[in-house]
PDB file with one MODEL, atoms N, CA, C and O in Angstrom:
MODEL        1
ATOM      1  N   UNK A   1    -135.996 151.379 192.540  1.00  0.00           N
ATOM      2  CA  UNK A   1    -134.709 151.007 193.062  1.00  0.00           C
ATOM      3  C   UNK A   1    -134.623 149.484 193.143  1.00  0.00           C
ATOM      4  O   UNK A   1    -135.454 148.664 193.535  1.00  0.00           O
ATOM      5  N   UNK A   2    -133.378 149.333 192.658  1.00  0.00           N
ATOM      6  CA  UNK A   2    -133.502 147.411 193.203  1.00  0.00           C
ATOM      7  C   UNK A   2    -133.397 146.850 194.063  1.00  0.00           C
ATOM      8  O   UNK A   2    -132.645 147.356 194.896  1.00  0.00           O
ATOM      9  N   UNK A   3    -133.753 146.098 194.271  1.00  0.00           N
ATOM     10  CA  UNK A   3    -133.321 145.081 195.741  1.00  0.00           C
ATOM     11  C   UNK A   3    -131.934 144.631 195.661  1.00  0.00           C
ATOM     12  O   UNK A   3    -131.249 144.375 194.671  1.00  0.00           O
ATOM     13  N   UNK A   4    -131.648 144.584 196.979  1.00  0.00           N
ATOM     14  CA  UNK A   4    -129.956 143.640 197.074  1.00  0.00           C
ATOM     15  C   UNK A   4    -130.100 142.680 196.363  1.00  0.00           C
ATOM     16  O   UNK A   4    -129.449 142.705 195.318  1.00  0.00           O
ATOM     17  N   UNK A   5    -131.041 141.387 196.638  1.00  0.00           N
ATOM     18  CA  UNK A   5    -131.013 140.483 196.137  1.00  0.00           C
ATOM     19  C   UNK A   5    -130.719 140.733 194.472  1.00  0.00           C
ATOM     20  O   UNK A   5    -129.756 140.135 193.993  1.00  0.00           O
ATOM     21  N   UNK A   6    -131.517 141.587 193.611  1.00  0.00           N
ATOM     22  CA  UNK A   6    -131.410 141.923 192.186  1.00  0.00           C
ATOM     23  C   UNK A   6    -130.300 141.785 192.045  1.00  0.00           C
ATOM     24  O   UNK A   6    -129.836 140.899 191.327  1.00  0.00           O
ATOM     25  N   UNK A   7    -129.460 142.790 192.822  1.00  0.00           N
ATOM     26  CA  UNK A   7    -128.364 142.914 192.123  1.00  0.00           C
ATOM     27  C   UNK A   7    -127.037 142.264 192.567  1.00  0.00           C
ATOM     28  O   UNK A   7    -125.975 142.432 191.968  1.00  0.00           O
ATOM     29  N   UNK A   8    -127.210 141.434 193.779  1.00  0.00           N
ATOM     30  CA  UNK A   8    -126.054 140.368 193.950  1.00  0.00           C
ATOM     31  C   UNK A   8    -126.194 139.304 192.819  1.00  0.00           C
ATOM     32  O   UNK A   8    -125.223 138.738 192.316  1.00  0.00           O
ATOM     33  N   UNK A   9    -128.086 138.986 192.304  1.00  0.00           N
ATOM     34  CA  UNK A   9    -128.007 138.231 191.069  1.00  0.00           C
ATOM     35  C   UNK A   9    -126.883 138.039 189.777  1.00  0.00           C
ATOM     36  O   UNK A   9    -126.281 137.205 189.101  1.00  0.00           O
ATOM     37  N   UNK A  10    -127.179 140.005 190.076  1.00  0.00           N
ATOM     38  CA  UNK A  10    -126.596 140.705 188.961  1.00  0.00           C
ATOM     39  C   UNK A  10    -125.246 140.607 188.541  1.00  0.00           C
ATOM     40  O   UNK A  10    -124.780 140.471 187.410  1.00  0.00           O
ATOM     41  N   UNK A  11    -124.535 140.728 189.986  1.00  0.00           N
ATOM     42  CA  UNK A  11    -123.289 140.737 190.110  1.00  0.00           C
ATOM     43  C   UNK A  11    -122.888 139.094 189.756  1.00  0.00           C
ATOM     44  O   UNK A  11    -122.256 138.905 188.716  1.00  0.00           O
ATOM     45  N   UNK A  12    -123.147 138.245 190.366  1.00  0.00           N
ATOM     46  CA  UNK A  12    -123.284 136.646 190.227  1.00  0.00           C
ATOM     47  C   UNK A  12    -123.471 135.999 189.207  1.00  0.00           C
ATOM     48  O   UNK A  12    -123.169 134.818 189.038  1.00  0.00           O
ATOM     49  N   UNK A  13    -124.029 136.781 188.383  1.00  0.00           N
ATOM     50  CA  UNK A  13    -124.636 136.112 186.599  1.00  0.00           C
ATOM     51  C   UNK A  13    -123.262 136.720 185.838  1.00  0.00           C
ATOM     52  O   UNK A  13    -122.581 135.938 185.174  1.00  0.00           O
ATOM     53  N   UNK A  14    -122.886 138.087 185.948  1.00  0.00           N
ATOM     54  CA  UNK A  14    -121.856 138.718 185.449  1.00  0.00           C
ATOM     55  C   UNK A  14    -120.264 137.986 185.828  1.00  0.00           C
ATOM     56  O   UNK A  14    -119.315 138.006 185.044  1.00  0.00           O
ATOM     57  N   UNK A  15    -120.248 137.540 186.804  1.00  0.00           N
ATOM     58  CA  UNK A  15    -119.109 136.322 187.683  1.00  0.00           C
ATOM     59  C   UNK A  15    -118.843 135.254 186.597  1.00  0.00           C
ATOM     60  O   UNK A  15    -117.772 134.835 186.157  1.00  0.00           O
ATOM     61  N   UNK A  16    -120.252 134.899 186.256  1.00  0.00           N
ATOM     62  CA  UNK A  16    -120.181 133.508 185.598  1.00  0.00           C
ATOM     63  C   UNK A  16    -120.133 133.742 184.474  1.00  0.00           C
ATOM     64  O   UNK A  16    -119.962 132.712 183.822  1.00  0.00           O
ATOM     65  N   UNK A  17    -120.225 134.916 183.692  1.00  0.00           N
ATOM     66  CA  UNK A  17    -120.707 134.939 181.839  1.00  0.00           C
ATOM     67  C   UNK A  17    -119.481 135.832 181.813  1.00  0.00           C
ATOM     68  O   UNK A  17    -118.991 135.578 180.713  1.00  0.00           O
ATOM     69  N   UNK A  18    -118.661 136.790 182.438  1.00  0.00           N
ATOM     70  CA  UNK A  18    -117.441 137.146 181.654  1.00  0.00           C
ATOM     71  C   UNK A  18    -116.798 136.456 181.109  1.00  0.00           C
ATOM     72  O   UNK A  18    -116.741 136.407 179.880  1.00  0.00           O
ATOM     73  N   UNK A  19    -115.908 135.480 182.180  1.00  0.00           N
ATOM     74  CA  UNK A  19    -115.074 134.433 181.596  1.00  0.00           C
ATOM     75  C   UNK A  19    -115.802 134.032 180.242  1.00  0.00           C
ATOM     76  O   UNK A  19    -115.158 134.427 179.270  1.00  0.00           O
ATOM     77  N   UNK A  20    -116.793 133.457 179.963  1.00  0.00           N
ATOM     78  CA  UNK A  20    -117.543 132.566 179.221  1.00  0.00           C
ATOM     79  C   UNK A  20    -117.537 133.954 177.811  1.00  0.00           C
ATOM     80  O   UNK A  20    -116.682 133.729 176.955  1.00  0.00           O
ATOM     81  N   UNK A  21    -117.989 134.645 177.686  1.00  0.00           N
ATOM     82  CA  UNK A  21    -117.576 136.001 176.764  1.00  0.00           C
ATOM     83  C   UNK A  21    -116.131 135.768 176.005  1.00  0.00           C
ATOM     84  O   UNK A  21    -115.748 135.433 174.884  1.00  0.00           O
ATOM     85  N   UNK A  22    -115.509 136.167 177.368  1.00  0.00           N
ATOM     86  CA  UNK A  22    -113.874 136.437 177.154  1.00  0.00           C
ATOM     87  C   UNK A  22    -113.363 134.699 175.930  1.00  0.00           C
ATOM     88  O   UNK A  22    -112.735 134.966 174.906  1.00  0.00           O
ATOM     89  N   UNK A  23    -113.636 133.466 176.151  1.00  0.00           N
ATOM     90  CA  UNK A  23    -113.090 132.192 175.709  1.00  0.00           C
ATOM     91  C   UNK A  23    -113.985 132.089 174.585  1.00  0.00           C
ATOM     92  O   UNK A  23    -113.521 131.182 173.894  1.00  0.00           O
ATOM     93  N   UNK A  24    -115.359 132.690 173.865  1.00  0.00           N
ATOM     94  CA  UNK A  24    -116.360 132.437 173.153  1.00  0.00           C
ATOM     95  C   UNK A  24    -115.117 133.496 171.810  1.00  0.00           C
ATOM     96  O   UNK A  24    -115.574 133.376 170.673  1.00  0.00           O
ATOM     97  N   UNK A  25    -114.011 134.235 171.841  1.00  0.00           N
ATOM     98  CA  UNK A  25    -113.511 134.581 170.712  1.00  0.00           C
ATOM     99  C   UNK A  25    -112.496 133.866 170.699  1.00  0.00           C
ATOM    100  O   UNK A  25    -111.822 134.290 169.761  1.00  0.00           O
ATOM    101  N   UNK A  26    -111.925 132.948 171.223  1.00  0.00           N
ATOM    102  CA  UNK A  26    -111.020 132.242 171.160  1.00  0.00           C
ATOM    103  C   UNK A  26    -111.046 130.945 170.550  1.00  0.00           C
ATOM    104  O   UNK A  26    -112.018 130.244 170.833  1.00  0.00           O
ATOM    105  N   UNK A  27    -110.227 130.505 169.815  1.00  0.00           N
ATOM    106  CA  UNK A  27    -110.640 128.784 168.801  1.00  0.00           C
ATOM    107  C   UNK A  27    -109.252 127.777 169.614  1.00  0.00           C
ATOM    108  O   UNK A  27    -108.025 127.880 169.617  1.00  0.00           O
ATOM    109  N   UNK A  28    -109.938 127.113 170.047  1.00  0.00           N
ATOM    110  CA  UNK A  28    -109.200 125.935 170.391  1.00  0.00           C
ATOM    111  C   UNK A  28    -107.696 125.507 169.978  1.00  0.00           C
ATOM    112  O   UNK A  28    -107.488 125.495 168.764  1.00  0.00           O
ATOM    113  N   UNK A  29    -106.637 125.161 170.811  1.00  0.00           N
ATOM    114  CA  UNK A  29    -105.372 124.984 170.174  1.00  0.00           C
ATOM    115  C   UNK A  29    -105.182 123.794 169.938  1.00  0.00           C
ATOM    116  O   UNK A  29    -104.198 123.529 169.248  1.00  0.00           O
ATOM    117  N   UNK A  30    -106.253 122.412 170.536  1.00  0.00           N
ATOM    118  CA  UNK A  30    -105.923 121.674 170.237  1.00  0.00           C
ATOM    119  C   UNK A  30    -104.631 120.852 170.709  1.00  0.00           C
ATOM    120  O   UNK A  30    -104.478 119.910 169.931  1.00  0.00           O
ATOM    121  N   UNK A  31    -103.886 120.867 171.463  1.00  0.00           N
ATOM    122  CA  UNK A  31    -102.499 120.809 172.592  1.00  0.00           C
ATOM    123  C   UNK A  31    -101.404 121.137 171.599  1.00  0.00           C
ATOM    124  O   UNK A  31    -100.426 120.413 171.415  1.00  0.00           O
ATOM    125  N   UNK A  32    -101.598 122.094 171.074  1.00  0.00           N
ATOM    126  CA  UNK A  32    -100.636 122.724 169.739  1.00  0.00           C
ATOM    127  C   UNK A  32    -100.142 124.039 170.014  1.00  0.00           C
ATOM    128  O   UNK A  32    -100.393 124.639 171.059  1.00  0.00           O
ATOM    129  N   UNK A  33     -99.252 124.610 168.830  1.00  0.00           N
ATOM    130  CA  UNK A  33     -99.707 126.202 169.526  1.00  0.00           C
ATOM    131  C   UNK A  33    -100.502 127.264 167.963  1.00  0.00           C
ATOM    132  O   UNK A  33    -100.419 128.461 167.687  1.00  0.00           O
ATOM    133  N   UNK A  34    -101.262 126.026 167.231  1.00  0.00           N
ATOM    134  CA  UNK A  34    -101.746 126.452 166.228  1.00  0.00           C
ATOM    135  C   UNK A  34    -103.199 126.164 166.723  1.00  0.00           C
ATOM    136  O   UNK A  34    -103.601 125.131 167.258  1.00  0.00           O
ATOM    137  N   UNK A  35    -104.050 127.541 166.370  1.00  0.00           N
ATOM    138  CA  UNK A  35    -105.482 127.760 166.703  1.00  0.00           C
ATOM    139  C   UNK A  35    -106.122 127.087 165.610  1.00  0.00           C
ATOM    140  O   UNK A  35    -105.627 127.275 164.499  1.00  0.00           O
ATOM    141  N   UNK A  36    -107.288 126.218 165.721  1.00  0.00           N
ATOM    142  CA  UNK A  36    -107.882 125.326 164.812  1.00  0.00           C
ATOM    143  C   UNK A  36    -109.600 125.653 164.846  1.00  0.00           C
ATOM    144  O   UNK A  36    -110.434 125.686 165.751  1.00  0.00           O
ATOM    145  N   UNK A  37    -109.640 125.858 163.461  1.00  0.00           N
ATOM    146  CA  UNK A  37    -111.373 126.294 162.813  1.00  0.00           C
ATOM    147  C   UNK A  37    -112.112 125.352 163.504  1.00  0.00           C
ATOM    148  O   UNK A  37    -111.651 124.741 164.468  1.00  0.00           O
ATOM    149  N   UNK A  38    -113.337 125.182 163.031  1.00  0.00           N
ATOM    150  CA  UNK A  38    -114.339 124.302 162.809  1.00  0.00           C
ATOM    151  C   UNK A  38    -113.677 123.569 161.910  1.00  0.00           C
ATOM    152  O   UNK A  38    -113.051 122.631 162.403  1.00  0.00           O
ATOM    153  N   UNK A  39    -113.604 123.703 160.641  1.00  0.00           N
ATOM    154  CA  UNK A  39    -112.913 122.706 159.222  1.00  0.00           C
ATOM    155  C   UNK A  39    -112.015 121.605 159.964  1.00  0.00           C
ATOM    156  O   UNK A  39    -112.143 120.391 159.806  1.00  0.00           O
ATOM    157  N   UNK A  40    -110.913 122.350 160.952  1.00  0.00           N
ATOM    158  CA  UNK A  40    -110.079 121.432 161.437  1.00  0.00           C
ATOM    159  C   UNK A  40    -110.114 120.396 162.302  1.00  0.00           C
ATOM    160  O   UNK A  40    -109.632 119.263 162.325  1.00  0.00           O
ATOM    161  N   UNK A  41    -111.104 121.341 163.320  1.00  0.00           N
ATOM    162  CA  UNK A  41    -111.627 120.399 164.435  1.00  0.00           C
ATOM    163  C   UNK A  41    -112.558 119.073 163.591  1.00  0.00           C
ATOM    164  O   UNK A  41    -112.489 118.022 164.228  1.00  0.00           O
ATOM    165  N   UNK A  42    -113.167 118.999 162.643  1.00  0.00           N
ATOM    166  CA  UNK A  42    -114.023 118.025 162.146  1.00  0.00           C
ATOM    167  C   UNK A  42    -112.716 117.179 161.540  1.00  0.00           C
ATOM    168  O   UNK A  42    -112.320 116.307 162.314  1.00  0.00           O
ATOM    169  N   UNK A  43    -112.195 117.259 160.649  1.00  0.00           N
ATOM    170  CA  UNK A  43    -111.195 116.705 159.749  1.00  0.00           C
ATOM    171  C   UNK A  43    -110.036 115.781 161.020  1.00  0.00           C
ATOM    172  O   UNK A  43    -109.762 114.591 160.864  1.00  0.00           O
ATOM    173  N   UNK A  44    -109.485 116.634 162.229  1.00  0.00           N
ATOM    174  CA  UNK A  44    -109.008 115.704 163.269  1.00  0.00           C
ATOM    175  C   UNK A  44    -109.753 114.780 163.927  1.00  0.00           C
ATOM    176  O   UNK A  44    -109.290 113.658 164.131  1.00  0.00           O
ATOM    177  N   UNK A  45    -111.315 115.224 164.447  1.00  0.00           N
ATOM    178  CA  UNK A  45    -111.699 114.369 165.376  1.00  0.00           C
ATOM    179  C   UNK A  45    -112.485 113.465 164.421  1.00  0.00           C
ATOM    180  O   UNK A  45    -112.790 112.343 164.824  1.00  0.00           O
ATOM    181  N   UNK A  46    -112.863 113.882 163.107  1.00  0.00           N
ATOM    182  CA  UNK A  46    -113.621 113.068 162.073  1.00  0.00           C
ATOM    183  C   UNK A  46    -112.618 111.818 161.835  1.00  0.00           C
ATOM    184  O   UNK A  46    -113.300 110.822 161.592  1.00  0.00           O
ATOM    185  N   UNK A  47    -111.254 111.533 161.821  1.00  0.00           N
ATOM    186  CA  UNK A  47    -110.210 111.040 161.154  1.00  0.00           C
ATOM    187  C   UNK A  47    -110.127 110.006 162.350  1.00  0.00           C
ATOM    188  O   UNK A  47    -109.722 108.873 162.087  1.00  0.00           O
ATOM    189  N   UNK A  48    -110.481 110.323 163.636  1.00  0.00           N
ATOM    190  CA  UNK A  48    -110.147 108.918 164.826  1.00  0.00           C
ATOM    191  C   UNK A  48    -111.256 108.539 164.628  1.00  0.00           C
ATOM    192  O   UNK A  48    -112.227 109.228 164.316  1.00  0.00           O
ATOM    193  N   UNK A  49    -111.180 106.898 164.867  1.00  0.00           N
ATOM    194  CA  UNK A  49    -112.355 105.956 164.952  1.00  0.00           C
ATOM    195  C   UNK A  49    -112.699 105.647 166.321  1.00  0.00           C
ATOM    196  O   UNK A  49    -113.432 104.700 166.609  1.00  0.00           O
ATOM    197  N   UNK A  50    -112.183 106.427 167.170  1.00  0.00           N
ATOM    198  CA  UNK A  50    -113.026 106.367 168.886  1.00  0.00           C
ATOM    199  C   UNK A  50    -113.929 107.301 168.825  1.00  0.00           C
ATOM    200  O   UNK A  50    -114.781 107.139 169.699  1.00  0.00           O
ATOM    201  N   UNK A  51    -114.149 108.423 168.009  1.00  0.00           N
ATOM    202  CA  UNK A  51    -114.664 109.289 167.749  1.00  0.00           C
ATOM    203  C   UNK A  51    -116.310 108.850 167.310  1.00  0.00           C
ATOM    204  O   UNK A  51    -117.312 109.562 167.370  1.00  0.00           O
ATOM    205  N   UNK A  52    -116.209 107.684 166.938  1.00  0.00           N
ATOM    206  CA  UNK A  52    -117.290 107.618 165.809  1.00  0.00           C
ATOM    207  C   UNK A  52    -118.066 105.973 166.589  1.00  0.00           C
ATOM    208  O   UNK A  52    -119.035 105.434 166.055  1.00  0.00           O
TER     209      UNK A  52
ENDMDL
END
């Protein structure tokens, strides 16, 4: 059987990694309302020279 402690862990680790799940299928909009790859994200932030 587990201990409380185990499983308030349990509950507490699960708190913090849904959200983080849920946004890991999502691609960045970029302040747009067009979702942007990897390809894009490099090619915009590659293209500013504060960047670099």
């Amino acid at each position: 059987m587990a201990s409380s402690t185990e499983e308030q862990d349990r509950l507490y680790r699960e708190i913090l990694l849904a959200p983080l799940r849920m946004s890991a299928d999502c691609l960045p909009e970029m302040g747009g309302a067009d979702e942007v790859d990897l390809a894009g994200f490099t090619a915009l932030y590659g293209a500013d020279p504060l960047c670099h």
